[in-house]
The first five atom37 places (N, CA, C, CB, O) and aatype in JSON, in Angstrom:
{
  "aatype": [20, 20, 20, 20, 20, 20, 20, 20, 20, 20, 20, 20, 20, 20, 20, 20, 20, 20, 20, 20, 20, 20, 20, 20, 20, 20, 20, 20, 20, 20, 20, 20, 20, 20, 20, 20, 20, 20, 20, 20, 20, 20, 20, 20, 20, 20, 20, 20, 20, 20, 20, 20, 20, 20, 20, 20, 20, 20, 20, 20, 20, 20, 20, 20, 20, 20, 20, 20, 20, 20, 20, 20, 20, 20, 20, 20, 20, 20, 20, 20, 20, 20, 20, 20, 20, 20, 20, 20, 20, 20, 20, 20, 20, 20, 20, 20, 20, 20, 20, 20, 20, 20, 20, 20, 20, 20, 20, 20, 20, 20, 20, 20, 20, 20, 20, 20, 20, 20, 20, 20, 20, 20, 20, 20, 20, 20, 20, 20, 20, 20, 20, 20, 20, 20, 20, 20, 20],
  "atom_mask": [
    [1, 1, 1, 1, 1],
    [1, 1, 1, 1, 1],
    [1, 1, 1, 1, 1],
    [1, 1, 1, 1, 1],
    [1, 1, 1, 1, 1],
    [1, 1, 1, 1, 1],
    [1, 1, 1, 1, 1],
    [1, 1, 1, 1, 1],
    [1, 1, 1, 1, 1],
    [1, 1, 1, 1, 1],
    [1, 1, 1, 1, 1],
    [1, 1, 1, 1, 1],
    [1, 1, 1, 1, 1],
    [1, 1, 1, 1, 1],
    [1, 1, 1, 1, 1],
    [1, 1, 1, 1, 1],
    [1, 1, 1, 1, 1],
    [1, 1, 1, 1, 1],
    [1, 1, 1, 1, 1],
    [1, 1, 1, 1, 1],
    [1, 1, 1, 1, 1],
    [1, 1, 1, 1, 1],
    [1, 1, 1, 1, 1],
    [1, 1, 1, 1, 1],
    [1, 1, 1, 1, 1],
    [1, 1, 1, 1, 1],
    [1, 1, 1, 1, 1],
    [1, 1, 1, 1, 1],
    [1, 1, 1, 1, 1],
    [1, 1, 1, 1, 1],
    [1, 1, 1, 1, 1],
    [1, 1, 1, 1, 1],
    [1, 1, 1, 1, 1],
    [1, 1, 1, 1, 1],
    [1, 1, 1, 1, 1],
    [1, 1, 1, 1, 1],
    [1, 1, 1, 1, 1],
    [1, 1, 1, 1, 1],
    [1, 1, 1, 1, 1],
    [1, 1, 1, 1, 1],
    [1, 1, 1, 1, 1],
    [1, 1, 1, 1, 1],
    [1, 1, 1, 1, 1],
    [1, 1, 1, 1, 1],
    [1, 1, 1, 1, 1],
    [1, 1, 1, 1, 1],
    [1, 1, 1, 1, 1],
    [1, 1, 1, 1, 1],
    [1, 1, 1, 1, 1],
    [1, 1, 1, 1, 1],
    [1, 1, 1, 1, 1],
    [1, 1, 1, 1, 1],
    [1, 1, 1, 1, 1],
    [1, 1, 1, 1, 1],
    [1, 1, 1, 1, 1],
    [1, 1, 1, 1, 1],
    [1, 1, 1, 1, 1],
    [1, 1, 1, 1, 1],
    [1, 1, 1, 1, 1],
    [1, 1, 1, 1, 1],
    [1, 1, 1, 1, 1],
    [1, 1, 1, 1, 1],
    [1, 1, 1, 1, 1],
    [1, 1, 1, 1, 1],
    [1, 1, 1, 1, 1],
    [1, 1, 1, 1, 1],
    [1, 1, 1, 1, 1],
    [1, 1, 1, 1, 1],
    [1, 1, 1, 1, 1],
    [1, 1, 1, 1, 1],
    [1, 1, 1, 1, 1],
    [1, 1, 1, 1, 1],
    [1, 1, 1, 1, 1],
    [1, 1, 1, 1, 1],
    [1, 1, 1, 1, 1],
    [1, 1, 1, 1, 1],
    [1, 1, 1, 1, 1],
    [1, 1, 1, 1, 1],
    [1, 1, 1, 1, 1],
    [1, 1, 1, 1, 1],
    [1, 1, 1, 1, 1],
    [1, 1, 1, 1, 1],
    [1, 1, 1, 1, 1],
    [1, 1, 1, 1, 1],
    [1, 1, 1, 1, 1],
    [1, 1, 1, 1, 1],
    [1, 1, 1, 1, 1],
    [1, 1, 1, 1, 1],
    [1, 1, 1, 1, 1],
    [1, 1, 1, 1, 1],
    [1, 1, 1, 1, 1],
    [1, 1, 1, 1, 1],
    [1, 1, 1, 1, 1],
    [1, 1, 1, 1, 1],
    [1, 1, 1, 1, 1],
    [1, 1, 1, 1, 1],
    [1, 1, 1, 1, 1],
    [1, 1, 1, 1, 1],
    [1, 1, 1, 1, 1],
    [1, 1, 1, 1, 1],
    [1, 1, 1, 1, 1],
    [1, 1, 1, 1, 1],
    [1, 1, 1, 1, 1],
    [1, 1, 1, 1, 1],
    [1, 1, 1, 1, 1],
    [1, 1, 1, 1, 1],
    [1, 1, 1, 1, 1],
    [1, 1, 1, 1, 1],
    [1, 1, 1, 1, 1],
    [1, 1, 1, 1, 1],
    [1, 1, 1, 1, 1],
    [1, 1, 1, 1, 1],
    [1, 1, 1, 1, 1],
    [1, 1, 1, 1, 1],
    [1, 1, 1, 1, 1],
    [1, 1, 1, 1, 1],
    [1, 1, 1, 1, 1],
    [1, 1, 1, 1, 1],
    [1, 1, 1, 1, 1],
    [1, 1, 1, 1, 1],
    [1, 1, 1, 1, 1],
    [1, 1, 1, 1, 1],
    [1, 1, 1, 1, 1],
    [1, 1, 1, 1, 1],
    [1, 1, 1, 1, 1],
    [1, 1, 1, 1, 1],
    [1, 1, 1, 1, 1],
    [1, 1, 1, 1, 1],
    [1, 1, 1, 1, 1],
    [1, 1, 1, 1, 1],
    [1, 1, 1, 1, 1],
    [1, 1, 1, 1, 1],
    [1, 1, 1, 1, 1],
    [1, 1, 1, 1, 1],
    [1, 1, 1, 1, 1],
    [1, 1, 1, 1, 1],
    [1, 1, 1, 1, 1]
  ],
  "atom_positions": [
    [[0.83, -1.17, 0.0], [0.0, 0.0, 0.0], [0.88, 1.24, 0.0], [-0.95, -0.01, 1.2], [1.81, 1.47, 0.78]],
    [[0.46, 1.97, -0.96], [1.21, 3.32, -0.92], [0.32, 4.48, -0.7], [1.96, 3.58, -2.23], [-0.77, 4.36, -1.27]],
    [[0.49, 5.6, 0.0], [-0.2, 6.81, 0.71], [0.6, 7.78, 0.68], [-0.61, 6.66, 2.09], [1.76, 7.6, 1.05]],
    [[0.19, 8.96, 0.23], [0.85, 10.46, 0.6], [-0.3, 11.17, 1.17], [1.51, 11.39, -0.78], [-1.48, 11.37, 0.86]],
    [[0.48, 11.45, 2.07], [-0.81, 12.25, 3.34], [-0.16, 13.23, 3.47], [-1.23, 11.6, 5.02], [0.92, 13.36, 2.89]],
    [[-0.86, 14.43, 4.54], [-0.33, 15.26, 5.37], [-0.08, 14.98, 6.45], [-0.82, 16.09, 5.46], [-0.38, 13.9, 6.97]],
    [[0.8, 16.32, 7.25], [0.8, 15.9, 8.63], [-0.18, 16.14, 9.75], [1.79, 16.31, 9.05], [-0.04, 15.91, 10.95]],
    [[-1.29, 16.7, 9.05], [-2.13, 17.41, 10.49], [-3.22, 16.07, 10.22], [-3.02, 19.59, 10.36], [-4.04, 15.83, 11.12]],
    [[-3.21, 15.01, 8.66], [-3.65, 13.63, 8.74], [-3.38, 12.64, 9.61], [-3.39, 13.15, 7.85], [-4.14, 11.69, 9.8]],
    [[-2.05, 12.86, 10.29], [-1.23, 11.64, 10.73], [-2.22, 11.11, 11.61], [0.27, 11.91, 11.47], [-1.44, 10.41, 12.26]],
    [[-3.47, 10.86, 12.2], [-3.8, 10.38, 13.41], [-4.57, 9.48, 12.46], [-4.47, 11.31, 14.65], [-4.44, 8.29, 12.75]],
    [[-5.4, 9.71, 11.33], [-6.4, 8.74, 10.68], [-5.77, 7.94, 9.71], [-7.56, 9.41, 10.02], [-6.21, 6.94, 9.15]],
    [[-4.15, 8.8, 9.53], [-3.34, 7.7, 8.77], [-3.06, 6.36, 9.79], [-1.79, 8.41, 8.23], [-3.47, 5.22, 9.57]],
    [[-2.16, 6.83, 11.09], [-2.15, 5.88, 12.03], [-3.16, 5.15, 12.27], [-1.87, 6.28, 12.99], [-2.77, 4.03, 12.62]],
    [[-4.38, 5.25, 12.26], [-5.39, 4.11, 12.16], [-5.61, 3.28, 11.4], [-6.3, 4.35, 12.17], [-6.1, 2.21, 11.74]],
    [[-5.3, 3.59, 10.2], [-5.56, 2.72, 8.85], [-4.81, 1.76, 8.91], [-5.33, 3.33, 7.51], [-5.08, 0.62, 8.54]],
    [[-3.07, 2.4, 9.74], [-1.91, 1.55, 9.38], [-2.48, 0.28, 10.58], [-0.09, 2.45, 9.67], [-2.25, -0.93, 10.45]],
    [[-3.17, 0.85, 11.6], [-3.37, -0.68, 12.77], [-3.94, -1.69, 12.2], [-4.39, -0.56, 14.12], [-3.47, -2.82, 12.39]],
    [[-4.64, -1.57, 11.68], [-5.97, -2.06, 10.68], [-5.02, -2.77, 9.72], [-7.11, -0.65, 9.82], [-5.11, -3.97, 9.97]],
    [[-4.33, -2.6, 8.94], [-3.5, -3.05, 8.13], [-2.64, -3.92, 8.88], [-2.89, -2.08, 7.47], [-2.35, -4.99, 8.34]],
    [[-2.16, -3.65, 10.09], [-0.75, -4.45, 10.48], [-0.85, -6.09, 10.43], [-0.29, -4.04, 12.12], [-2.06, -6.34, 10.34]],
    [[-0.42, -6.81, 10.44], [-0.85, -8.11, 10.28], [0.32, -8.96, 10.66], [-1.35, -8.36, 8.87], [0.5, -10.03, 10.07]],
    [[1.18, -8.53, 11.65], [2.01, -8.45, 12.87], [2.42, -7.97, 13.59], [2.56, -8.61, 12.95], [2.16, -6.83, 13.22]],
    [[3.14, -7.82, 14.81], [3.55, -6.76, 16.22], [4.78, -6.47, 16.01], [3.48, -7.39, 17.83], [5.31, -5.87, 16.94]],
    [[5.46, -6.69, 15.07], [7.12, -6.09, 14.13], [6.82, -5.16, 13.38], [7.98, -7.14, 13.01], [6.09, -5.31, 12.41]],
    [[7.28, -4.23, 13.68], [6.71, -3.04, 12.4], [8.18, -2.45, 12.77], [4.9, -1.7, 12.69], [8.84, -2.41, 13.81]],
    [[8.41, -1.98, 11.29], [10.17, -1.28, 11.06], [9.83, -0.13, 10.21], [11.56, -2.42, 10.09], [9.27, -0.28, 9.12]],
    [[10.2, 1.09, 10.72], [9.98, 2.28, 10.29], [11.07, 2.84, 9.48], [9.71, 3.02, 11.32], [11.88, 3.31, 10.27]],
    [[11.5, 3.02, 8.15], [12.56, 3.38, 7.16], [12.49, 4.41, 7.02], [12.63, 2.89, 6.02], [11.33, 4.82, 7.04]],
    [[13.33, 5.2, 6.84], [12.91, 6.83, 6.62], [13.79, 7.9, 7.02], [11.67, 7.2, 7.38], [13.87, 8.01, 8.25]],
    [[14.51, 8.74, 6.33], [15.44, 9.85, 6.54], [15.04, 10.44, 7.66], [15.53, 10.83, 5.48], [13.9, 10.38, 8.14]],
    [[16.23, 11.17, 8.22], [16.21, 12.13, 9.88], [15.05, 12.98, 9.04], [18.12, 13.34, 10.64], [15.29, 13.42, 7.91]],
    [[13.88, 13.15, 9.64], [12.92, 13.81, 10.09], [12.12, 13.74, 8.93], [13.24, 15.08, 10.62], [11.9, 14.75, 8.27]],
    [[11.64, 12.6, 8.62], [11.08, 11.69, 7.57], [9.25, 11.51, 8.22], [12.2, 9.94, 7.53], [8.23, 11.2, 7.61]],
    [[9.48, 11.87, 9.72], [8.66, 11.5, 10.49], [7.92, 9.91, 11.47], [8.1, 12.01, 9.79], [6.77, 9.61, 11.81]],
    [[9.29, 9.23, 11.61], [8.91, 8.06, 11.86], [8.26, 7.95, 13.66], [10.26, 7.14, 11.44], [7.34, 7.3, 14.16]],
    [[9.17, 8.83, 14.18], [8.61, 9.07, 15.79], [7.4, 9.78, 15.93], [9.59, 9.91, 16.69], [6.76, 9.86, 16.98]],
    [[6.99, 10.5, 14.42], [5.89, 11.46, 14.69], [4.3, 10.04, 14.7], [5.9, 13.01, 13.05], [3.19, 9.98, 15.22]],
    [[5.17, 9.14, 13.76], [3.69, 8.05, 13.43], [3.65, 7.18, 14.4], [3.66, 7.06, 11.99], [2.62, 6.52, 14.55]],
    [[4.8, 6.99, 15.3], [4.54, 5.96, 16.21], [4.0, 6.85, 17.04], [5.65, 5.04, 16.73], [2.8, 6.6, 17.1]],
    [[4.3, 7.84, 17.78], [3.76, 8.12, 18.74], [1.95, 7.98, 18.4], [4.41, 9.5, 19.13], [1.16, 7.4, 19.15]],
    [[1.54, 8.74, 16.94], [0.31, 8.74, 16.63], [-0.11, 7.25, 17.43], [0.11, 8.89, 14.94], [-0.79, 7.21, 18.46]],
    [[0.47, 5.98, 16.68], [0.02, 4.86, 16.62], [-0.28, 4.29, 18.49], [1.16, 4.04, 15.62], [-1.32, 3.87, 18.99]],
    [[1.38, 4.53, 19.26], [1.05, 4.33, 20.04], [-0.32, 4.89, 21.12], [1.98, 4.33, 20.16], [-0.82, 4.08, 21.9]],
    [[-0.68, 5.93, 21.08], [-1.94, 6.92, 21.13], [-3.08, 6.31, 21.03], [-2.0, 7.91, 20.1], [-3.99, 6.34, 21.86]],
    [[-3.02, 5.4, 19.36], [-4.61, 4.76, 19.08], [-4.48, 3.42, 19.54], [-5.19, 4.72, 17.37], [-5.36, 2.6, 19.29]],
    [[-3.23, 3.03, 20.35], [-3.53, 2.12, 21.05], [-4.07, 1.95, 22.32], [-2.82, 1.7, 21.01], [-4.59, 0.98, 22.88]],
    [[-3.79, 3.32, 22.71], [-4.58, 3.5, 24.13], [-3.68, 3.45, 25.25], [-5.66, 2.36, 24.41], [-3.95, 3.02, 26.37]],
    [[-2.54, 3.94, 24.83], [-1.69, 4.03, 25.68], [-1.32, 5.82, 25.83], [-0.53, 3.01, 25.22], [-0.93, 6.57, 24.93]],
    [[-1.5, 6.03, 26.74], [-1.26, 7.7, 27.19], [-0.09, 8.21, 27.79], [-2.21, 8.15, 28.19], [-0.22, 8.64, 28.94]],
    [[1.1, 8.26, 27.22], [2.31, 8.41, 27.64], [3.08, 9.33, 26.35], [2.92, 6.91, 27.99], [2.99, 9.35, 25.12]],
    [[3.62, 9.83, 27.06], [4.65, 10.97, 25.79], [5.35, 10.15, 25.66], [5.56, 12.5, 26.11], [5.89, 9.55, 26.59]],
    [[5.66, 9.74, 23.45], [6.12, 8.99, 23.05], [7.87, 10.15, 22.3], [4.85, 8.14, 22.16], [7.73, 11.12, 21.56]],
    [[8.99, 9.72, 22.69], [10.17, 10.13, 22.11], [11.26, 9.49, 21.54], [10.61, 10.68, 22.78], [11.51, 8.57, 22.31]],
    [[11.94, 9.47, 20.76], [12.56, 8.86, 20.14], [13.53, 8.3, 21.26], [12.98, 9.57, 19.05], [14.19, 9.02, 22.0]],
    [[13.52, 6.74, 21.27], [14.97, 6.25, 22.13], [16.64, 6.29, 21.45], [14.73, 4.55, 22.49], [17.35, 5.31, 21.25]],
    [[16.95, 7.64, 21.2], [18.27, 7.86, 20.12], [19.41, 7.42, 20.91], [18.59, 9.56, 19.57], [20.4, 6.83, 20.48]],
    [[19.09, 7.87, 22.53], [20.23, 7.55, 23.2], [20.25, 6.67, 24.02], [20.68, 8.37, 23.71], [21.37, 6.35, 24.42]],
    [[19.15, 6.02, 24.53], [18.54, 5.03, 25.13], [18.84, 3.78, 24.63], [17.32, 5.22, 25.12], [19.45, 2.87, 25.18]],
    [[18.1, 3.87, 22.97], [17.84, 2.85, 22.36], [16.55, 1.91, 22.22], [18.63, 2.35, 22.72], [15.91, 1.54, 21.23]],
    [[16.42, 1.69, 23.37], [15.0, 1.45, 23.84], [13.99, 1.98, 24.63], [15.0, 0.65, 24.26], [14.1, 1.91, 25.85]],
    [[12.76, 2.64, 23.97], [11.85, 2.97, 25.44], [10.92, 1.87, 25.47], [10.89, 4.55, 25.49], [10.94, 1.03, 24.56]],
    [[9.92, 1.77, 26.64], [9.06, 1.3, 27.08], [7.75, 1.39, 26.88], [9.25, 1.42, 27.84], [8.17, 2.53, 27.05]],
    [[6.76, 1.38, 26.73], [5.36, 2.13, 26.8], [4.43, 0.84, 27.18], [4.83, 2.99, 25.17], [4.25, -0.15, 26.47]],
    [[3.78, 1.11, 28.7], [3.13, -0.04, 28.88], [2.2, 0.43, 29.85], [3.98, -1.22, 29.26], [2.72, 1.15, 30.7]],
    [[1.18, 0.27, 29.96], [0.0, 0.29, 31.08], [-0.68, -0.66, 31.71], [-0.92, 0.83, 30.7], [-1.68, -0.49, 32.4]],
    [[0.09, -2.05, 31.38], [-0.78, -3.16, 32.18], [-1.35, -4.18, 31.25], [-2.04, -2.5, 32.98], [-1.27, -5.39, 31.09]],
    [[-2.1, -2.96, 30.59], [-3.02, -4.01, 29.04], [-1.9, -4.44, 27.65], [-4.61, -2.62, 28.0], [-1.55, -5.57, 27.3]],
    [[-1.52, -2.97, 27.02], [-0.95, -2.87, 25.96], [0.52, -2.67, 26.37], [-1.58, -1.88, 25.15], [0.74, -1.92, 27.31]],
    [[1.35, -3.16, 25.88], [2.95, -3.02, 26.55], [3.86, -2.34, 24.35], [3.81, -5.72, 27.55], [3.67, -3.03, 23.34]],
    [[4.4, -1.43, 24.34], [4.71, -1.35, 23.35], [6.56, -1.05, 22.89], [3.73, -0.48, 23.08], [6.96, 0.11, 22.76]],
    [[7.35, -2.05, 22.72], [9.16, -1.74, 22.86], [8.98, -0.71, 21.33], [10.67, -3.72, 22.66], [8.38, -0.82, 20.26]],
    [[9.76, 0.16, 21.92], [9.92, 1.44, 20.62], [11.6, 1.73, 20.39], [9.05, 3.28, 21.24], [12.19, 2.33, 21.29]],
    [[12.3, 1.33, 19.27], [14.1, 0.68, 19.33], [14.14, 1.83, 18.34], [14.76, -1.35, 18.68], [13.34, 2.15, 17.47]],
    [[15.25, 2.33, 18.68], [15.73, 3.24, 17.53], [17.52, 2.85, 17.48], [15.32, 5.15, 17.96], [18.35, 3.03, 18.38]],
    [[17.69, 2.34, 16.28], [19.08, 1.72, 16.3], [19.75, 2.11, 15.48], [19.21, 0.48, 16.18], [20.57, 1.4, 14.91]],
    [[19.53, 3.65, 15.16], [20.59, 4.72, 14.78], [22.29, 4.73, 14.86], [20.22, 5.75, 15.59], [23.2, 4.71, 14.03]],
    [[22.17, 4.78, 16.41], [23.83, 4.84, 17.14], [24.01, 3.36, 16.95], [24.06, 5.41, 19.1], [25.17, 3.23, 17.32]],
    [[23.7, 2.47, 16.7], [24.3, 1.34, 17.13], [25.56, 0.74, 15.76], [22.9, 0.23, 17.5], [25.34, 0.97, 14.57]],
    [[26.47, 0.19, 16.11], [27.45, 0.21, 15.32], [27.1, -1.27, 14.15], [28.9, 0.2, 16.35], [27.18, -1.33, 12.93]],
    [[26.74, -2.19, 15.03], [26.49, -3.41, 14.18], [25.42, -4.48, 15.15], [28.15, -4.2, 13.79], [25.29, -4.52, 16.37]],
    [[24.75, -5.29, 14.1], [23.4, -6.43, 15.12], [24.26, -7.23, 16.11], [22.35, -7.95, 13.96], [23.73, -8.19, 16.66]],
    [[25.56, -6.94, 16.4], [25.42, -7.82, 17.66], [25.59, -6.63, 19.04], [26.82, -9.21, 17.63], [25.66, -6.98, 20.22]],
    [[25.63, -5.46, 18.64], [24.55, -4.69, 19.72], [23.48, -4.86, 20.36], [24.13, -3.89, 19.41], [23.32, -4.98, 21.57]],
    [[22.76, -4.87, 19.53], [20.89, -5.69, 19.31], [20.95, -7.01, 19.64], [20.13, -5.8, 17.55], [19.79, -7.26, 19.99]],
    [[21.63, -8.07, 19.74], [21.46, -9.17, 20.15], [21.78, -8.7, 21.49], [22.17, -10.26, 19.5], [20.79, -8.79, 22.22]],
    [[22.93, -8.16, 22.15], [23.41, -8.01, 23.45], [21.93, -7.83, 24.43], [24.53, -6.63, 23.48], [21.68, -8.43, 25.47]],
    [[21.14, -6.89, 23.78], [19.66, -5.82, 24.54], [19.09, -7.5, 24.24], [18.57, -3.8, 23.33], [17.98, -7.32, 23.74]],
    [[19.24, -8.5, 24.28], [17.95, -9.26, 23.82], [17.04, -9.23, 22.61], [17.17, -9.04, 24.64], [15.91, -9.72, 22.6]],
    [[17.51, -8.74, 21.8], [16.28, -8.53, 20.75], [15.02, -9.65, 20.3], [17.0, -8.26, 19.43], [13.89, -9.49, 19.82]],
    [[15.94, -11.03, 20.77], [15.0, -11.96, 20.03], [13.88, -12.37, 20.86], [15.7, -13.2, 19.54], [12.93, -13.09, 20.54]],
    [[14.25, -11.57, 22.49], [13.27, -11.74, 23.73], [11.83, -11.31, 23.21], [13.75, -10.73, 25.09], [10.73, -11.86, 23.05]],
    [[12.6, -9.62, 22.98], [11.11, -8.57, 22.65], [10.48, -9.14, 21.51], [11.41, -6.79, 22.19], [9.26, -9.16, 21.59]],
    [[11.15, -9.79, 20.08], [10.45, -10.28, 19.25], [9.25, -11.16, 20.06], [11.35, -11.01, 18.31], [8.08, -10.81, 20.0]],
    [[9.64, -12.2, 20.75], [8.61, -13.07, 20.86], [7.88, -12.54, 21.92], [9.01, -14.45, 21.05], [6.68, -12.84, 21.92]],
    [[8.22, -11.93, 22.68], [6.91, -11.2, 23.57], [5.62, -11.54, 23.62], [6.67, -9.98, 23.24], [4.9, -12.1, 24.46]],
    [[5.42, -10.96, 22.21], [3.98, -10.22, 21.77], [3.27, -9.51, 22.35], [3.12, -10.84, 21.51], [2.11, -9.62, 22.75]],
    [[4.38, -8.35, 22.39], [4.11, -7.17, 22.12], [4.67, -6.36, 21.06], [4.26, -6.69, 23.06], [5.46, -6.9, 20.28]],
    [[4.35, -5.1, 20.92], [4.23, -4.57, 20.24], [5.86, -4.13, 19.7], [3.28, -3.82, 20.68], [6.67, -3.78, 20.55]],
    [[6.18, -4.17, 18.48], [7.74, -3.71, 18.63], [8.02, -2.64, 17.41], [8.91, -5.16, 18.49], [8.1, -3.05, 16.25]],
    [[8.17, -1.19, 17.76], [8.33, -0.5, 16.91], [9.74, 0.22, 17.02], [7.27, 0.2, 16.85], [10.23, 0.78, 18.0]],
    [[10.54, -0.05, 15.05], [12.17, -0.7, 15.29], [12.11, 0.98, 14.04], [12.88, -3.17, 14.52], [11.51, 1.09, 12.97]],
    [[12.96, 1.99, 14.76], [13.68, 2.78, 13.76], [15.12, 2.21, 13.43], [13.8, 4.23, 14.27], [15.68, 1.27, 13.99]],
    [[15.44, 2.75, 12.71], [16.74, 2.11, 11.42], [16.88, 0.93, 11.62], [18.37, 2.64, 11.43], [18.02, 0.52, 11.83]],
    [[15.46, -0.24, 11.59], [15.81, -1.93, 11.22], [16.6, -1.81, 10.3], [14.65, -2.96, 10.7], [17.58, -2.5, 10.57]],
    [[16.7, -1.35, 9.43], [17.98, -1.59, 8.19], [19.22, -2.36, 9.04], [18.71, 0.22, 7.45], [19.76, -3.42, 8.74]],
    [[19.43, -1.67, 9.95], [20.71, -1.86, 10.69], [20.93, -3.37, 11.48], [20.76, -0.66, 11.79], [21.98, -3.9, 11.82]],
    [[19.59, -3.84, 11.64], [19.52, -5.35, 12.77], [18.77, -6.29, 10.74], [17.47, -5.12, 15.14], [18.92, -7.5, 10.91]],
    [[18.5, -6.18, 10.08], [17.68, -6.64, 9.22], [18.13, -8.09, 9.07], [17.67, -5.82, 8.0], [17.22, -8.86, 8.78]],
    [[19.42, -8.65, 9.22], [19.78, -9.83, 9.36], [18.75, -10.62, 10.37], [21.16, -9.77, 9.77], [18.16, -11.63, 10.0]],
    [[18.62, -10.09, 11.59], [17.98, -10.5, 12.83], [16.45, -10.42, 12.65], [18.47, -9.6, 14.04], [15.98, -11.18, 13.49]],
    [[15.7, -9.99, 12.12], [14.4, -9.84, 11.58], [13.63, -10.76, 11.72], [14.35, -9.61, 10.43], [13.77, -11.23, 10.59]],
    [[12.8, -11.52, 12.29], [12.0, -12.52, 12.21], [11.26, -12.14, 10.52], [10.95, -12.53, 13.68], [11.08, -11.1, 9.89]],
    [[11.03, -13.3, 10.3], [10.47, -13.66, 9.29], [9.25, -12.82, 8.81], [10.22, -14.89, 9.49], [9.08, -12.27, 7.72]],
    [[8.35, -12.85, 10.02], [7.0, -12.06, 9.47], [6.77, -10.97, 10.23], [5.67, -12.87, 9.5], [6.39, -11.07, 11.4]],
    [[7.05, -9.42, 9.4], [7.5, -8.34, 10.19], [6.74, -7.05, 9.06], [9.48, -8.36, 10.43], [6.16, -7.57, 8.1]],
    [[6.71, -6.12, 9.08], [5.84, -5.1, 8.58], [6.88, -4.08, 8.45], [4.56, -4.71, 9.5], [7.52, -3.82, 9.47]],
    [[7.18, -3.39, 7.28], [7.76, -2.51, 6.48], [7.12, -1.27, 6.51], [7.85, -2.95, 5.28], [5.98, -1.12, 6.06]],
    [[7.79, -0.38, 7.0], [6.78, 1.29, 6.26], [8.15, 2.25, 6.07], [5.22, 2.41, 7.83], [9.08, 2.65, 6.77]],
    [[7.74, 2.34, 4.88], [9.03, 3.95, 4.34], [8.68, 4.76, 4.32], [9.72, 4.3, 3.11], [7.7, 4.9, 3.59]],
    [[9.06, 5.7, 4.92], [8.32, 6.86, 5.15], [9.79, 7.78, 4.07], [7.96, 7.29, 7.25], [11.03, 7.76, 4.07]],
    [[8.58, 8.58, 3.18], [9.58, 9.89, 2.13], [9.07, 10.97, 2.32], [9.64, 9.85, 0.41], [7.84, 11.04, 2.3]],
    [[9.72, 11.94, 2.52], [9.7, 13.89, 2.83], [9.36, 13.99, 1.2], [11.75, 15.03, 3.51], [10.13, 13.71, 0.28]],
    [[7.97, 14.45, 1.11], [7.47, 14.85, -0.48], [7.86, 16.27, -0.42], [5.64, 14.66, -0.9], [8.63, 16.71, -1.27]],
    [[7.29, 17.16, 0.7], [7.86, 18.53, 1.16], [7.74, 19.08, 2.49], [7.34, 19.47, 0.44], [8.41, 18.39, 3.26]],
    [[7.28, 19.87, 2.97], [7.41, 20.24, 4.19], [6.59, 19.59, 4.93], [7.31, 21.45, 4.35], [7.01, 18.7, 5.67]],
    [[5.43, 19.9, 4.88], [4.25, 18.99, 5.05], [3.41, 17.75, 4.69], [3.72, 19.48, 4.94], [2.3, 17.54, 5.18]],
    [[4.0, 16.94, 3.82], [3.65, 15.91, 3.03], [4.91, 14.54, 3.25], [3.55, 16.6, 1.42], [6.13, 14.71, 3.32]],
    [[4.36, 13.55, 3.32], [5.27, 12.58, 3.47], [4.32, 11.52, 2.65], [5.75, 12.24, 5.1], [3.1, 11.61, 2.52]],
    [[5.35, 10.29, 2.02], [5.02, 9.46, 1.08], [5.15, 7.87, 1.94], [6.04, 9.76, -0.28], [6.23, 7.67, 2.5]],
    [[4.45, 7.17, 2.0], [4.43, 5.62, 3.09], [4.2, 4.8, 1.95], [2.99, 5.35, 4.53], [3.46, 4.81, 0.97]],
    [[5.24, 3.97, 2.52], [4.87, 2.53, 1.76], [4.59, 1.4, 2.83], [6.21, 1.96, 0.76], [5.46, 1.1, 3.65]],
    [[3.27, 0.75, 2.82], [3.47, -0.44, 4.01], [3.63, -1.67, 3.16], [2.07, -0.66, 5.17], [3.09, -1.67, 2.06]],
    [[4.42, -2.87, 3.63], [5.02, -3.95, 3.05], [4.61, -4.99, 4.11], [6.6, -3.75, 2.78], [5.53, -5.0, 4.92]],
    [[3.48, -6.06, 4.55], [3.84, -7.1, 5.54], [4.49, -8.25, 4.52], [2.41, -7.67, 6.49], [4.26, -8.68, 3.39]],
    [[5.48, -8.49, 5.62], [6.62, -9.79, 5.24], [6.09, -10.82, 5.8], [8.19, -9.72, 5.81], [5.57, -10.74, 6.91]],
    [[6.17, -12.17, 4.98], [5.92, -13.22, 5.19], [7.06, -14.17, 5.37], [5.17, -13.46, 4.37], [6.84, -15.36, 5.6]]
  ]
}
């Protein structure tokens, strides 16, 4: 599925994308300020989780959990190579099931479980961004 939206759309885009997901791996592709923290936070939101969502750049990992919905949000920017990401456990949070939303998977993509959900996010212009969603089988 391909979409060019706006940004003051992003909340009914984020709905469409739940509706669509058709696993709890979702990997967000997309240039510095492409908007990938802007859609998770949306997403995390329509999950019903009420917590200020921020990029884990230096962290790596945040948390987002209330009891019901638990959501790992990885941003693996800084990280030098996947056996970083193995060190954090990665293959733990995979099987969880919960929710796992991965900025620069490019970087762990070796480590990827099999059936995982793709979105590229492209800067059309200031206000406009271009999504591609991909579920992997």
């Amino acid at each position: 599925m391909k979409l060019e939206y706006s940004l003051s759309d992003i909340d009914s885009v984020a709905k469409n994308l739940i509706n669509l997901f058709e696993n709890k791996i979702i990997i967000f592709n997309g240039s510095m300020g492409s908007g990938k923290t802007t859609i998770i936070s949306s997403i995390v939101k329509l999950l019903g989780l009420n917590t200020k969502v921020s990029s884990p750049t230096f962290s790596i990992i945040n948390e987002y959990n209330d009891g019901k919905v638990c959501v790992y949000h990885f941003d693996f920017f800084r990280i030098k190579n996947s056996f970083e990401a193995l060190d954090l456990g990665i293959h733990e949070y995979f099987s969880s099931g919960s929710w796992n939303f991965i900025e620069w998977g490019e970087k762990i993509h070796e480590l990827l479980p099999e059936k995982h959900t793709i979105i590229d996010l492209k800067i059309v212009s200031k206000n406009k961004r271009l999504l591609e969603l991909k579920n992997m089988q």
